[in-house]
N, C-alpha and C positions, 0 to 999 in steps of 0.2 A: 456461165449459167449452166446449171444441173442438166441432162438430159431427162429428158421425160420419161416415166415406166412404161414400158408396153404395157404392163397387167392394166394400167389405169389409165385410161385420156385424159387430156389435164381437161378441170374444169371451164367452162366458157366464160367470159369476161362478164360484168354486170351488164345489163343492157342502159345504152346509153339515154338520156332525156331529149328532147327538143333543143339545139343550139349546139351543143357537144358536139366536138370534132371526132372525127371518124379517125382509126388507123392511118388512112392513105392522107389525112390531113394535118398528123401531126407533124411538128417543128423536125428538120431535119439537124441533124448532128445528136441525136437523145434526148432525151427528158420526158417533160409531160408534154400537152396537147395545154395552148393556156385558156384558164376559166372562161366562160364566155360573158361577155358583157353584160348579159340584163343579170347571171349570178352575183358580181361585182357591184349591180346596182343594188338591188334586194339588199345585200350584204350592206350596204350605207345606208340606206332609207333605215334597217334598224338597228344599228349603230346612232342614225339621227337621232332616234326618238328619244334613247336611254339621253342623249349628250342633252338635250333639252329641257328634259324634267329636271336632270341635278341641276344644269347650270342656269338656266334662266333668273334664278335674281342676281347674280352676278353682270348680267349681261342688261338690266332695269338700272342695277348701278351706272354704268359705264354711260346707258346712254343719260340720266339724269345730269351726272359729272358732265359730259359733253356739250349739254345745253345749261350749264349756269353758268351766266356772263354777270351775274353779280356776285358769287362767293359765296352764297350761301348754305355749300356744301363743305368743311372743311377734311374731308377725303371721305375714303372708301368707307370706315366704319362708319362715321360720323353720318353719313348721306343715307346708309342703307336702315342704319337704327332711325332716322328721322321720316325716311319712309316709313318705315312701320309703324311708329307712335302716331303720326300725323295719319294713315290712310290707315293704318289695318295691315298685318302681317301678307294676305295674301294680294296686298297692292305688289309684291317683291316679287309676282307670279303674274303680274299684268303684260301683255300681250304672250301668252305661255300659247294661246291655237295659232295664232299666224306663224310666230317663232319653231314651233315642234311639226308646223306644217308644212314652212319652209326648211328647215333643218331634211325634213323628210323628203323633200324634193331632190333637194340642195343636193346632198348626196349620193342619192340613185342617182342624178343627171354626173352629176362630179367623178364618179368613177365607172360607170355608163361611158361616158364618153371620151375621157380618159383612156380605158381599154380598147376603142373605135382608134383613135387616133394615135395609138401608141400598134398597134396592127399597122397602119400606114406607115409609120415610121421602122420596121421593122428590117431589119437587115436580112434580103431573101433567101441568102446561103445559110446565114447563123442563127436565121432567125432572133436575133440578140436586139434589145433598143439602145443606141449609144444614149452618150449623156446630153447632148443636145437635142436630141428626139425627146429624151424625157423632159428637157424642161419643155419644149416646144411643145409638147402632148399635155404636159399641165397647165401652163398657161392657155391653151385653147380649149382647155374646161374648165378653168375660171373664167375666162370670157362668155361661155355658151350660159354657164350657170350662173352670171351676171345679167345676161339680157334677158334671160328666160322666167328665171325661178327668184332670184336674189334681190334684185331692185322694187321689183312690184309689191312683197309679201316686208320689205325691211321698212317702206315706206309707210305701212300701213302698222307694222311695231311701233317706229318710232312716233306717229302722233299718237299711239296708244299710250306708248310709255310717257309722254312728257305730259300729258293729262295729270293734274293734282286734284284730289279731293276727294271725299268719302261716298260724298250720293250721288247715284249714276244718274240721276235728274239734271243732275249741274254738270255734268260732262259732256260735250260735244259730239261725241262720238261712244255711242252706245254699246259697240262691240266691233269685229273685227269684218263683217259684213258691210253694218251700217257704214263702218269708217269709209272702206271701198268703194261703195255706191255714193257716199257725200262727195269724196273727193272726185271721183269721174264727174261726179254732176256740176260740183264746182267749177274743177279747173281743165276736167275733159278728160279723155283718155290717158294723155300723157303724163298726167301730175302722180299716175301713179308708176312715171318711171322719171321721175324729178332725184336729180343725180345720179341718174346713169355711170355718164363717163368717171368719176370718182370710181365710184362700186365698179367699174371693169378694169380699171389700174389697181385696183386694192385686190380682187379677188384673182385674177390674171397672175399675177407678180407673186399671192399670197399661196396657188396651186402648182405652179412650175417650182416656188421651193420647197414646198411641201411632199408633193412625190417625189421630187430628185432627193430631198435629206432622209424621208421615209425607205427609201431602199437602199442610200447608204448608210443609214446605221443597223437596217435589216444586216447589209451583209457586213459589216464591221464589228457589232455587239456579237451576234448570234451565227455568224456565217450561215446566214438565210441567203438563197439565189431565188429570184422571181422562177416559178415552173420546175422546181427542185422536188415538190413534194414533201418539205418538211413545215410542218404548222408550229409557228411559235404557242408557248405557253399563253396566258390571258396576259399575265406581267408581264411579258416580255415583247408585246404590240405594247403595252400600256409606256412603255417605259423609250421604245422608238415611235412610236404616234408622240407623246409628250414634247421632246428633244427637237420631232422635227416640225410642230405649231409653235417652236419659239422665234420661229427666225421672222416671219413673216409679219406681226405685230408693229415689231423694231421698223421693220423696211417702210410698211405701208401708213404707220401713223399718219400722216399728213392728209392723205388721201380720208383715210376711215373720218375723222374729224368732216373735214369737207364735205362728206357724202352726208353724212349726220344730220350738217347745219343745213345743207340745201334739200334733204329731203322734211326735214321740221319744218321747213318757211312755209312750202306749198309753192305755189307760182301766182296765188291774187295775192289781191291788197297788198302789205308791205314787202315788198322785195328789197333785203337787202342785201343779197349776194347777187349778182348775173350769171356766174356760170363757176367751175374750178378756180381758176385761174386767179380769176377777181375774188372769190374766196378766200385762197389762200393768201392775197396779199394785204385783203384786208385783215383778217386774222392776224396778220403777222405786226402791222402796223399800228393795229388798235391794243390787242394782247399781248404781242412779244412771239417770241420764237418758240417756246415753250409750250403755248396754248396750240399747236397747231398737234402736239404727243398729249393732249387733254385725253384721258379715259385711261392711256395704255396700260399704266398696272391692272385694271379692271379686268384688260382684255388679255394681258397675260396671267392673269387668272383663271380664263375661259375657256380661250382660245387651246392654249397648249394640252389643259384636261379634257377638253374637249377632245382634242385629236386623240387621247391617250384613250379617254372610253369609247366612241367610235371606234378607231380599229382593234378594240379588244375586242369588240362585238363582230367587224368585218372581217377580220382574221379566220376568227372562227367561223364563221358560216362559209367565207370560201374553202377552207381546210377539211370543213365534211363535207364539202361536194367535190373537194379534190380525194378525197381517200374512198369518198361511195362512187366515183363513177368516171375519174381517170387512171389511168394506166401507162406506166412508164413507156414511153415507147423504145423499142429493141431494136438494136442496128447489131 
C-alpha cells in the first residue's frame, strides 16, 4: 500500500450509517466488515416485489394444475389460456396483494435472518461460514419464514386463486382481507396456518440449497467471495440466482403439492387429508406417484426466474452500500 503524502492527509472514510460495523469490528484476516442485516433485508423485500409483478400468473397456473383432480387442465398453456377466456385476462393476476406482500416479507425475513444466523455460525478467527453453517443458516430461514410470513399470506393465495368465475358477487371470498377474517372466523386462528409442517419442509430444505448453490456458483462462474467487495453485473446474479432455484423445485415437489392440498381444504366441513403424511399417501394411492410433482414445471418456471430477478435486484442494493459505506479493512 502507497504511503501517504505529507503535503496532503488522506481523506476521512464516509461516515458510517446505523448497524455498520466499525474499524475495531471488522472480520479479522482482511476484507470487508459484512453487510448488516436489515441492508440484506431491504435488498429482498425489493427484489420481492419486482419477482411478483412478472411472475404471478405463472404461479395462478401452478396452483390451478395443483388443485385439478379431474383433468380438466391439459397443461400449462392450455390451463392458463382457459383462465383467461373463462375469467378475464387479469383473473392470471388473482391473488397478486397477498402474493407481492408475501414475496415482500418473505424476503426481508429470508435474508434478514439468514445474515443473523450465518454471524453465529461464523468461524471466530476466519471469520469464514463453512458449508455446513451455510446450509444450517438456510434452512433456519426457511423455517423462520415458514412459520412467520409464508404459511398465513400462501393460505390466503391459494383459496384466492382456486376461486373460478367472473362476478365478484359469486365468489366467496371478496378479496384478500375478507378471505383472512372469513377464515379465522370459520375455522379460527389456526386455519390460517393449515399446512404448516409441509411449508417448513418445503421452504427449510428449499433455503439451505438455495444459499449454499447461490454462493457456489457466485465463486465458481464469477470468482465472487462473500465480503470481497466486488458486485456482480445484473446478468451475472441473474444467471447464479437462476442455476441455484432449480434445485429446490425437484427436491420439494412432494411437500409443495401437500401443502397446496391442505391449505385448499380448510380444516371444516370436508376433510379429506388429516395432516402430511396421510396426504401424501393418499395422493399416491388415488393418483399415482406422479401426482404428488403435479405443478413442478410451473414452478420451475417461477421459481428459478424468480431467484434470478430477485438477486439481480439484491446484488445490487447490497453492492452500493458496500461501495458507499465499507471499507476494506487493512492489516
Amino acid at each position: 500500500m502507497a504511503a501517504a503524502s505529507s503535503s496532503s492527509p488522506p481523506s476521512p472514510p464516509p461516515p458510517l450509517p446505523p448497524g455498520a460495523a466499525s474499524p475495531a469490528e471488522e472480520p479479522r484476516g482482511g476484507g470487508r466488515p459484512p453487510v448488516p442485516p436489515y441492508v440484506k433485508a431491504a435488498a429482498g423485500s425489493l427484489g420481492g416485489v419486482m419477482e411478483a409483478c412478472c411472475l404471478q400468473p405463472i404461479d395462478v397456473v401452478k396452483t390451478r394444475l395443483q388443485l385439478d383432480r379431474s383433468g380438466a387442465y391439459r397443461g400449462i398453456a392450455h390451463c392458463g389460456t382457459t383462465v383467461a377466456r373463462a375469467e378475464g385476462v387479469r383473473a392470471l393476476w388473482k391473488g397478486l396483494t397477498p402474493f407481492a406482500t408475501h414475496l415482500t416479507l418473505k424476503y426481508a425475513l429470508r435474508l434478514g435472518s439468514n445474515a443473523v444466523l450465518q454471524s453465529a455460525f461464523k468461524d471466530p478467527t476466519t471469520g469464514k461460514v463453512s458449508a455446513h453453517g451455510r446450509l444450517a443458516s438456510g434452512f433456519g430461514a426457511g423455517v423462520i419464514e415458514a412459520l412467520l410470513i409464508v404459511t398465513p399470506f400462501e393460505v390466503v393465495k391459494i383459496r384466492l386463486q382456486q376461486q373460478k368465475g367472473l362476478s365478484p358477487d359469486l365468489l366467496r371470498y371478496k378479496g384478500p382481507v375478507h378471505c383472512a377474517k372469513t377464515i379465522v372466523r370459520e375455522e379460527g386462528l389456526f386455519g390460517l396456518w393449515s399446512g404448516a409442517l409441509p411449508t417448513v419442509m418445503r421452504n427449510g430444505t428449499n433455503q439451505a440449497a438455495m444459499f449454499t448453490a447461490k454462493n457456489t456458483f457466485d465463486i465458481v462462474l464469477w470468482k465472487k467471495h462473500e465480503g470481497d467487495g466486488l458486485v456482480l453485473l445484473p446478468w451475472q446474479s441473474m444467471i447464479s440466482g437462476f442455476l441455484a432455484g432449480t434445485a429446490g423445485p425437484v427436491c420439494t415437489g412432494p411437500f409443495d403439492v401437500v401443502k397446496t392440498r391442505l391449505m385448499a381444504q380448510g380444516r371444516t366441513g370436508d376433510i379429506k387429508y388429516t395432516g402430511m403424511v396421510h396426504a401424501i399417501r393418499t395422493i399416491y394411492a388415488e393418483e399415482g406417484l406422479r401426482a404428488l410433482w403435479k405443478g413442478l414445471l410451473p414452478r420451475l418456471m417461477r421459481i428459478p426466474p424468480g431467484q434470478a430477478i430477485m438477486w439481480a435486484v439484491a446484488d445490487q442494493v447490497m453492492g452500493l452500500y458496500e461501495r458507499t459505506y465499507l471499507q476494506p479493512a487493512h492489516v
